[in-house]
C-alpha positions as CSV (number, residue, x, y, z in Angstrom):
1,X,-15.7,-97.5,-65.3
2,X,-11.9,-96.8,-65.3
3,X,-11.9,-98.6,-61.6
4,X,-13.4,-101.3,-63.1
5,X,-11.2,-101.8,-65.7
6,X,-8.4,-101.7,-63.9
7,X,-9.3,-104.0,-60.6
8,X,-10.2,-106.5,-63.2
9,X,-13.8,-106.9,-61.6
10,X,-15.0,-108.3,-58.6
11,X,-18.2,-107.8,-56.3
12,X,-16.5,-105.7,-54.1
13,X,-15.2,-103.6,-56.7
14,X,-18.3,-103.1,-58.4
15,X,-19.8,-102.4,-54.6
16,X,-17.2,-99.3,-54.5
17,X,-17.8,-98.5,-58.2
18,X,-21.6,-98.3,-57.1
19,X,-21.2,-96.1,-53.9
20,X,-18.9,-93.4,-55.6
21,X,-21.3,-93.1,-58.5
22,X,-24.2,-92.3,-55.4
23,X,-21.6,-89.7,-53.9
24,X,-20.7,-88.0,-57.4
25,X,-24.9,-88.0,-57.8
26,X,-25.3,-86.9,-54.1
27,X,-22.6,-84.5,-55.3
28,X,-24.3,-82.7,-58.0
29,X,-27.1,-82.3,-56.7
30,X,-25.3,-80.5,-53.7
31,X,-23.9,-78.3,-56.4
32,X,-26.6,-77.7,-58.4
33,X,-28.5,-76.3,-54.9
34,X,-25.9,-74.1,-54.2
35,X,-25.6,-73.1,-57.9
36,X,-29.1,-72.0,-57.8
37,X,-28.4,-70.1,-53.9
38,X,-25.8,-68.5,-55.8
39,X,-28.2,-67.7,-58.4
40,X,-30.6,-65.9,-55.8
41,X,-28.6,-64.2,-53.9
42,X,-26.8,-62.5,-56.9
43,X,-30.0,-61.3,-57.9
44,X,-30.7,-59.7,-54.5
45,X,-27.3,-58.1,-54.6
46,X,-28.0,-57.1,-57.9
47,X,-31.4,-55.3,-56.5
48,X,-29.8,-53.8,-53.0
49,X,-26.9,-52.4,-55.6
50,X,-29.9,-50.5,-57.4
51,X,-31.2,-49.1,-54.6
52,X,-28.1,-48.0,-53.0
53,X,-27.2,-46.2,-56.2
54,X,-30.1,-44.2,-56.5
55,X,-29.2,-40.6,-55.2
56,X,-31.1,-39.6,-52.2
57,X,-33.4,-36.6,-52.5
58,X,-32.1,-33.5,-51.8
59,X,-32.9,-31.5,-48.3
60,X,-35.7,-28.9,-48.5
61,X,-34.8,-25.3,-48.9
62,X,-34.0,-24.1,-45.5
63,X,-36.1,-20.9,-44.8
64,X,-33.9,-17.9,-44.9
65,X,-33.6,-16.1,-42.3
66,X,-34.0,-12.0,-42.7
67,X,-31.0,-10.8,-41.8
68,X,-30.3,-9.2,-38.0
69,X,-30.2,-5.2,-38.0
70,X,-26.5,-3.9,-36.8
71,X,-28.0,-1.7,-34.4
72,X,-31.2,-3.5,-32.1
73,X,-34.3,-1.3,-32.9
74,X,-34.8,-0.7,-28.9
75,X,-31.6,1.0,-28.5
76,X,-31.5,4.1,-26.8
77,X,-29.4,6.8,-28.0
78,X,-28.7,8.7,-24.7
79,X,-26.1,12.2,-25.8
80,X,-23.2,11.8,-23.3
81,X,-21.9,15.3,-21.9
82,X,-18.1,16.3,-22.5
83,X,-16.4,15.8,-19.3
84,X,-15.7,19.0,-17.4
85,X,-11.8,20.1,-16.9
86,X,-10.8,18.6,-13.5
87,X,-9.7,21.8,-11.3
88,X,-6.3,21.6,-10.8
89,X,-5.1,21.0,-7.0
90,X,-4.0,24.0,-5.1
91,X,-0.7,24.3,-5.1
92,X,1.0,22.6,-1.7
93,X,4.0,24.5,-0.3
94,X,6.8,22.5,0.5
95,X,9.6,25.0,0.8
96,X,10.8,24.9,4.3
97,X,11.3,28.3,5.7
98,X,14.8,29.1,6.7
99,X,14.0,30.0,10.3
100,X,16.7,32.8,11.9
101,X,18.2,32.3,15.4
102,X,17.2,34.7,17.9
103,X,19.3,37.7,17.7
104,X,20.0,37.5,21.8
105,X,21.6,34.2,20.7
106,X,24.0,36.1,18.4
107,X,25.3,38.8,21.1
108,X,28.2,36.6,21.9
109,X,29.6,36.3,18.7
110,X,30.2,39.8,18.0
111,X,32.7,40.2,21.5
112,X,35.6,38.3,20.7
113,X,37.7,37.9,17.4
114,X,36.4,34.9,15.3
115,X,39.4,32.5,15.8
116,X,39.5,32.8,19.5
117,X,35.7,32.8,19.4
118,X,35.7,29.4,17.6
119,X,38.2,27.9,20.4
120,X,36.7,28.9,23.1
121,X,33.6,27.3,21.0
122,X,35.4,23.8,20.6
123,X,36.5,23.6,24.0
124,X,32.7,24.3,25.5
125,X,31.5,21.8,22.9
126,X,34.2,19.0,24.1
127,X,33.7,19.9,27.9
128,X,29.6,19.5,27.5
129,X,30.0,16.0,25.7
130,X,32.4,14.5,28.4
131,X,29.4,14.8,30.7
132,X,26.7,12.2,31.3
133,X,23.0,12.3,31.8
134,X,20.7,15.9,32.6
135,X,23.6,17.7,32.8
136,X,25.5,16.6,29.5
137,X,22.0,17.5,28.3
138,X,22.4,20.5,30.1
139,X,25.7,21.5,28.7
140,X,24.6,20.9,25.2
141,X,21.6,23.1,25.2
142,X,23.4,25.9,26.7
143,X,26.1,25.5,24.1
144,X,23.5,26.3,21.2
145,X,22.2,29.3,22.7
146,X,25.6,30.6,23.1
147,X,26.7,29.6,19.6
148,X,24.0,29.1,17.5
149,X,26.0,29.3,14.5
150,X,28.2,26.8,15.0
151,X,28.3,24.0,12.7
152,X,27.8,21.2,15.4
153,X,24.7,23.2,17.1
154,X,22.0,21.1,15.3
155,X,23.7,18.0,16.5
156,X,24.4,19.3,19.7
157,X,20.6,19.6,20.0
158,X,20.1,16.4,18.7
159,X,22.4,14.9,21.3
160,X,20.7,16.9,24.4
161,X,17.1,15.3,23.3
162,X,18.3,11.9,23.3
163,X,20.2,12.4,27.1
164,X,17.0,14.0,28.1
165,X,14.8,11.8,26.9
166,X,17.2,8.4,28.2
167,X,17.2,10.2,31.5
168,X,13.6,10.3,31.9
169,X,13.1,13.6,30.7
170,X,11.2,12.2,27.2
171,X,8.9,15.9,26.8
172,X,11.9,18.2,27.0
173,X,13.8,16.1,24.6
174,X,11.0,16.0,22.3
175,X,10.7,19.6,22.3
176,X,14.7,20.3,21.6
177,X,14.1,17.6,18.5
178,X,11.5,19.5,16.8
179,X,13.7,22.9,17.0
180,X,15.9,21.2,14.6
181,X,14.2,21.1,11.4
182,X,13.2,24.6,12.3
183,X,16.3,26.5,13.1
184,X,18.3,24.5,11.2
185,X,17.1,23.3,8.6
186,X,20.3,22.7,5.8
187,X,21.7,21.1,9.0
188,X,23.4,17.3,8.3
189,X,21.4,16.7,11.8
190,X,17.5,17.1,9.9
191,X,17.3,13.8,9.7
192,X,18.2,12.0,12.7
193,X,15.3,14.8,14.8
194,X,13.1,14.3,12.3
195,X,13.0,10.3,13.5
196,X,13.6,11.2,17.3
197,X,10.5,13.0,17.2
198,X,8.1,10.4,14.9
199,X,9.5,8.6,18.2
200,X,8.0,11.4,20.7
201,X,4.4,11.3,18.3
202,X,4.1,7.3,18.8
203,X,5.1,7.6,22.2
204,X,1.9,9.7,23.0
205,X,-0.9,8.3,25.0
């Protein structure tokens, strides 16, 4: 009515005036469908809501379970005997026994005054070791049994079982290497015959 007014009439006008009044119809109707959708589905929200908020039952009573002994009733008890006081180990001896020169060996020292006994001793001792082979070995071996107190005899036995044994002669030096720890045994020479004969024992066939 307002676009009539205003376009001052006209078949055209009243054409336009005609189709909007179908669209606002067409309109309401639109909207009064969807008013009553609305409608619906607000009152199947309202019912879900219902549901949801009713609190769900609760669980069953689990059955309780009687409670498990400490000790299982098929346990043996089985009486375990003391343990017996381990003997104690026999007792090892490992004191080395100070082994005395033969006394035969000890006639020459009792001859001569000690200071000219000890040069003569030196100078025996010097000549023997300027030799080579058997009979530096030689010279050495006789040296200790004629001064078996000296305090270079356990190396001069030392000495005479290695030129022995480098001149083929391996049994004999073996055997002057194992008199070492025996008749001298505070000697500063122990150790070295000690390893010359672990030598002579791996050296056996």
């Amino acid at each position: 009515m307002v676009l009539s007014a205003c376009a001052g009439g006209g078949d055209a006008v009243r054409r336009d005036v005609a189709a909007l009044h179908d669209e606002i119809a067409t309109l309401r109707q639109q909207n009064e469908g969807l008013g009553r959708r609305l409608d619906a589905m607000g009152a199947r929200l309202d019912g879900v809501s219902e549901r949801t908020a009713r609190p769900a039952p609760p669980p069953p009573p689990a059955a309780q379970e009687e409670p498990r002994p400490l000790v299982p009733p098929d346990l043996a008890v089985v009486r375990v005997a003391p343990p017996r006081t381990p003997r104690a180990a026999p007792p090892i001896a490992i004191a080395v026994p100070i082994t005395e020169p033969d006394p035969e060996r000890l006639d020459a020292l009792g001859d001569r005054p000690g200071r000219e006994l000890a040069t003569e001793a030196e100078a025996e001792l010097a000549s023997a070791r300027r030799r080579s082979g058997v009979d530096r070995a030689r010279a050495l071996e006789s040296f200790v049994a004629r001064y078996p107190r000296h305090p270079s005899a356990d190396n001069a036995l030392v000495e005479a079982a290695r030129d022995y044994a480098d001149s083929g002669r391996a049994a004999v030096g073996c055997e002057l290497a194992r008199r070492v720890p025996e008749d001298y045994p505070a000697g500063d020479a122990v150790a070295g015959a000690l390893e010359f004969a672990a030598r002579c024992e791996r050296s056996r066939p």
